[in-house]
Structures are given as structure tokens and as C-alpha cells.
Phi, psi and omega in degrees: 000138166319154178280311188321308192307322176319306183313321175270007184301148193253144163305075177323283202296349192268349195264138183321177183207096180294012205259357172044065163224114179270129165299107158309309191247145132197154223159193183214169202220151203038057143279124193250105201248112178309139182201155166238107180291127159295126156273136182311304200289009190119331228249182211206118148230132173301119165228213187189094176275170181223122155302114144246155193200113188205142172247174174274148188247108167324172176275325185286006189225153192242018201202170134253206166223125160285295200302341179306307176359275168282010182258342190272302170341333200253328175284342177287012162064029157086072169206120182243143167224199200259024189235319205257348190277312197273337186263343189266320188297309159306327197279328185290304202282351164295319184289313179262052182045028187260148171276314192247181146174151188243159175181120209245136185237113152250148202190127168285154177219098164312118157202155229280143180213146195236116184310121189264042169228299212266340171057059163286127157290175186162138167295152186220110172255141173260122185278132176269148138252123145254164231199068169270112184248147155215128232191127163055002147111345155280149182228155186213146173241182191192111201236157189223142200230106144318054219246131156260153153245171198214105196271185152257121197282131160296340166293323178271345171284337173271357172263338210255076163332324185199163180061077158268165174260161179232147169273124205257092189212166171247121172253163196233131187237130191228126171232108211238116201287175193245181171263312183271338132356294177317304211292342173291348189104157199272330184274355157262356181292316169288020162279293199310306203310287188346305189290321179307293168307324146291340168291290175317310188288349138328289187310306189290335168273001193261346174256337172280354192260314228267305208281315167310250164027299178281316193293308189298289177349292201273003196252308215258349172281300191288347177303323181326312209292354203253338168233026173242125127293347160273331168304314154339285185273022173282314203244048160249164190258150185277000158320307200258047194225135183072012171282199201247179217259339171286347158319099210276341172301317184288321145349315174245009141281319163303339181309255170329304185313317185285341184276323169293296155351273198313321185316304174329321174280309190298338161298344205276319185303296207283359197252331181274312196291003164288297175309328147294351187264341182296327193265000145290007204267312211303310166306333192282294226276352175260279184332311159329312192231049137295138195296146160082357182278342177253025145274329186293325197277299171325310189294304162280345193264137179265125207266178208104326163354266191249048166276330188283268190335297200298340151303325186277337201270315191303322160250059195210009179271000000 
């Protein structure tokens, strides 16, 4: 090429883009960053999040810079708490001219759990996710929690002098601040937290105390079959009806018959919790469209605020 020709190369990314479409996401996704989590009690621990990390891209821009990303990371000096995670979200949608952006962490976080027959110590790691958006000059966190546990099947314990098996499960705990938080403002916001946080931890013994309750109840009706023999041979195929309980066919007939049993409860389970989620849509979705409520969060609120509280109310839930 001519030395003249350098001069006329045409500038792509500089020329305007009449197609006017502005792109929800863009960004970059698994990045795996070496980190030190703030601990409540004072102390620090060493991990390794995975990054998603994306903005909204305007109609007027054809492009971002990638390379900011992995710059913001590196100025929070690898040490993240929910306070410096929510200053990194702001700090991103600022660098890159964005309205809107998200960024999502993930990590395992170890603590220590001591066995409770053998008092063994040991690590237990738990998987985090945190979950920041922040839209429309409001921010919201979200922090999700893995936890496994390990139950006792009450079916094998009641066939089993000894050796019943444990169940093996995962619970997932998700506490996320909310929008009408925002919309009270700053000087009711730690009232609303309060009420919030007591409300959720209401809801929640009052449905783990219900579902026990129901679970024990229904546990201890079907357990009968196990010491009535007429009760017994009620739900047995009739083949297998007046042998002993030591049988291993009728074993693995109660087996199944207890298994159908659990589906059952647990469809039953899953039909109130529709139904209770149904009838929360209906209210959450009139707060939504009250009229003035995100002009009332715009006025009084300085943005960043109460992106900061509503991080601290989220964890501290």
C-alpha cells in the first residue's frame, strides 16, 4: 500500500449507524478471577469467582471496550464484600457510557462444620452467586446461596434396625432487596427493611413449622402399615398379602407403595406453592404500577444510595 493510501483508510467505527438498535447485553462471560471475600466476622477468605460482566449498548455506539472489564476488576484490588460488589456495578456502567448493567459472581465459600457423632472438623463448601443490575438509575442485588444437607429417609428407617440410608440434597436460599424499598425513600428506608426482614423470617417459620407438621402427621398415618397387618395387606397386591413383613417382596412392594405416597405429597406441595405464588403476583404487580412511585425514588434518592443500603438490608437477611 502507498504511503498516500494510509491517509484515506475510512474510519468504520467512527461513522454514525443509522439503524438506530440499541443491544441489551454486551460484555464478556467466564471470566475466572482470583478474590478475597470480606468476612462479617473481620477475617478474609481466598477464592476464585467467575465473572459475567455486560452493559446495555446505546443505538448511537457500535461497539464497547472489553478490555474496561477486566480493569475494573483489578482496580477493587481482588477483595469484594456487597458494598464494594454494588461500587464496582456503578463504576462499570460509568466507564462505559451505559444506562443500564449487570454482573454476576460466582464462588465457592468454605466453613468449617464439625460431624456430630465423631465431632470431626471439616470444610463444607457452599456455592454464592451475587447478582447486581442496575436500571434506570436504580440497583438491585441478589445474593443466592447452595447449601447441601443430608436428611434421613424415614421410609428406611422404619424397615431398618440398623444401616437406613441418608438423602443427599441441595437448598438454594435467594434474598434479593426489593423496589419498594426504593420507592419509600430514604428516611423510611430502614423502617421498610426491618418490617421486610421480619415479615420474610415470619413467612418463613410459619410455612417450615406448617410443612413439618404436615410431613410428621402424614408420615406417622402411613407408618401404621408397618405395624397393623390389615392395614398392610390393604395397600399390598394380593398375591403378596398375609406373608410377613420380612418378605423381601413385600418389602419392595411397600417400597414403591411409599414412593407413590411421597410423589403425592410433594405434588400437593408444589400446587399450594403455585397458588401462593399466584396470589403474590397480584399485589407485587399493583405496586409496580402505582402511579409516582419511581418519580417519588428519582427525587428523593441520590443515585447510589440506595443501591448501597439495599445491599446491606439484602445481607443481612
Amino acid at each position: 500500500m502507498k504511503a498516500r493510501d494510509l491517509q484515506n483508510i475510512p474510519d468504520v467505527q467512527a461513522t454514525p449507524d443509522s439503524r438506530k438498535l440499541a443491544i441489551d447485553k454486551v460484555g464478556v462471560k467466564a471470566i475466572r478471577h482470583p478474590m478475597r471475600i470480606q468476612e462479617r466476622a473481620g477475617g478474609v477468605q481466598h477464592t476464585v469467582a467467575t465473572f459475567n460482566m455486560y452493559v446495555c449498548l446505546p443505538h448511537h455506539f457500535k461497539g464497547t471496550h472489553m478490555s474496561r472489564f477486566v480493569e475494573i476488576l483489578e482496580e477493587h484490588e481482588r477483595e469484594i464484600t456487597v458494598e464494594s460488589f454494588q461500587a464496582m456495578l456503578r463504576e462499570m456502567v460509568e466507564k462505559l457510557e451505559a444506562e443500564e448493567g449487570h454482573i454476576e459472581m460466582s464462588f465457592p465459600y468454605f466453613i468449617e462444620k464439625k460431624a456430630p457423632v465423631s465431632g470431626v472438623k471439616s470444610l463444607l463448601d457452599y456455592e454464592v452467586t451475587f447478582l447486581g443490575e442496575y436500571r434506570k438509575r436504580n440497583g438491585s442485588f441478589t445474593m443466592k446461596v447452595v447449601v447441601p444437607v443430608t436428611s434421613l429417609c424415614p421410609c428406611s428407617k422404619k424397615i431398618s434396625q440398623r444401616g437406613a440410608h441418608n438423602q443427599r440434597s441441595h437448598v438454594t436460599v435467594t434474598a434479593r432487596t426489593t423496589g419498594a424499598l426504593e420507592a419509600l425513600g430514604r428516611t423510611a428506608f430502614g423502617v421498610g427493611s426491618a418490617a421486610l426482614t421480619v415479615a420474610r423470617m415470619i413467612g418463613m417459620g410459619t410455612g417450615l413449622a406448617a410443612l413439618t407438621v404436615l410431613g410428621s402427621n402424614r408420615i406417622e398415618a402411613l407408618s401404621v402399615v408397618l405395624v397393623d397387618p390389615v392395614a398392610r395387606d390393604a395397600v399390598l397386591p394380593e398375591a403378596l398379602r398375609g406373608r410377613p413383613l420380612e418378605d423381601y417382596l413385600v418389602v419392595d412392594a411397600l417400597e414403591r407403595w411409599a414412593a407413590g405416597q411421597a410423589a403425592s405429597i410433594l405434588a400437593w406441595t408444589f400446587v399450594v406453592a403455585a397458588v401462593v405464588t399466584a396470589v403474590a403476583i397480584l399485589p407485587t404487580l399493583a405496586m409496580r404500577n402505582r402511579p409516582g412511585s419511581h418519580a417519588r425514588a428519582a427525587r428523593d434518592e441520590e443515585p447510589g444510595n440506595v443501591v448501597e443500603e439495599a445491599s446491606r438490608a439484602g445481607l443481612a437477611i
